[in-house]
Steps between C-alpha positions, in 0.01 A plus 500: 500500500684519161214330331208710650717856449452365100204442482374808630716691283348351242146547577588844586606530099225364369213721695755771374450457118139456589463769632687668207308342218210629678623867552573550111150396446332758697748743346436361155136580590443797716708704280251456210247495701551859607559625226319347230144586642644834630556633101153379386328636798662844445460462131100419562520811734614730239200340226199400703279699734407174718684342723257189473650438178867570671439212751325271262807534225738468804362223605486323168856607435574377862345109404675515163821591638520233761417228280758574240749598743415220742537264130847631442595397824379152489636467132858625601450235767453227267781605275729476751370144610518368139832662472612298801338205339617495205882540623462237726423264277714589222784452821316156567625388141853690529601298775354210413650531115797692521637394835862593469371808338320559845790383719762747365206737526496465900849487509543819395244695704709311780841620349371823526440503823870475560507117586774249445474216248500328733174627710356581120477140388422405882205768477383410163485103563314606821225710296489223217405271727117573514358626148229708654742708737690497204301631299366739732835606601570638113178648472599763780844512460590449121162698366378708827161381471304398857230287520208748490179447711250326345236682624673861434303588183201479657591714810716737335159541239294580833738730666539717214131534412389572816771757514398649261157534601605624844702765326250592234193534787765769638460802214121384465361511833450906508234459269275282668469812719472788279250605252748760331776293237779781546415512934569102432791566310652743798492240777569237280810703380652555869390155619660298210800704481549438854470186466715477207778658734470239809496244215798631295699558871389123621633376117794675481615379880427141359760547145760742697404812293520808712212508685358844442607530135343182424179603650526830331547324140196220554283828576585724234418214242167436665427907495629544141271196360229674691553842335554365151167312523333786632627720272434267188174487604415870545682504087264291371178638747604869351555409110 
């Protein structure tokens, strides 16, 4: 009963920082995504006289923004999986070249944990035993470094890009409908700051900001890019 209680705690954890990793993605993602394609739609709005060119720049924006997003993703990915790498094998060679080094090492995280002598040279003896759990025991306890998913860059590359595009498609979509850039720019306004709001609520929830101050702040920033694109843009259309 002991044994099974375990194991499902631990399977519990582990869908649990899935779940996380997975989360800040789509955060990492939507954000940009909403706001991004929401300041050069309202920036085209305030320049052009088509909304044809609108959507078609939006859209453009929309692939180039997932890509390079999506690549930051998977590259912070693989840093993190050569990071891992590269400390495990540097604490490969530690324990296989400076031993005692090592030993005292483990004692000490032990010691800290309020143990006897006793139980510390008991403990550490126990750990030394096999160099792999060894090894992998001082990798999470002496440098704080899990074993990362292999496959993580790749997902974490696809969830973010295709947040992105979800959220760009979001500020964009009133102009498939309209003929008029500034009647686009209207609904796109409401819709995308509404959007913004639910988003900003939903993230702050997640990080234990205040709720309705959070959601406030994500849609002011999203508003004030718009307005300084569309302003910039009506500059340069006037001089």
């Amino acid at each position: 009963m002991e044994t099974q209680s375990m194991d499902t705690h631990l399977h519990h954890k582990e869908e649990h920082l899935t779940s996380s990793e997975w989360i800040s993605d789509v955060v990492i993602g939507m954000s940009d995504g909403l706001t991004v394609p929401f300041a050069l739609a309202a920036g085209l709005s305030g320049a052009v006289d088509s909304t044809n060119i609108i959507v078609i720049a939006g859209i453009a924006e929309i692939a180039a923004g997932s890509i390079a997003m999506g690549l930051g993703g998977y590259l912070s990915g693989k840093t993190e999986q050569d990071h891992y790498n590269n400390e495990l094998k540097r604490e490969y060679h530690e324990v296989d070249t400076l031993r005692d080094v090592e030993i005292k090492e483990t004692k000490e995280f032990f010691a800290n944990l309020g143990l006897s002598e006793e139980l510390q040279e008991q403990a550490t003896q126990e750990v030394a035993k096999d160099k792999d759990k060894w090894v992998e025991f001082m990798m999470k306890y002496e440098l704080g470094l899990d074993k990362p998913d292999p496959k993580r860059a790749r997902k974490s590359a696809m969830n973010i890009g295709l947040s992105y595009a979800v959220g760009g498609l979001v500020p964009l979509s009133p102009y498939f409908f309209v003929d008029v850039p500034l009647t686009g720019l209207q609904f796109s306004a409401v819709l995308t700051l509404l959007c913004l709001f639910v988003f900003g609520w939903f993230k702050s929830k997640i990080t234990g900001v205040h709720p309705f101050w959070g959601a406030v702040r994500v849609t002011l920033i999203g508003a004030m890019a718009a307005a300084a694109a569309f302003g910039v843009a009506k500059i340069f259309e006037s001089a």
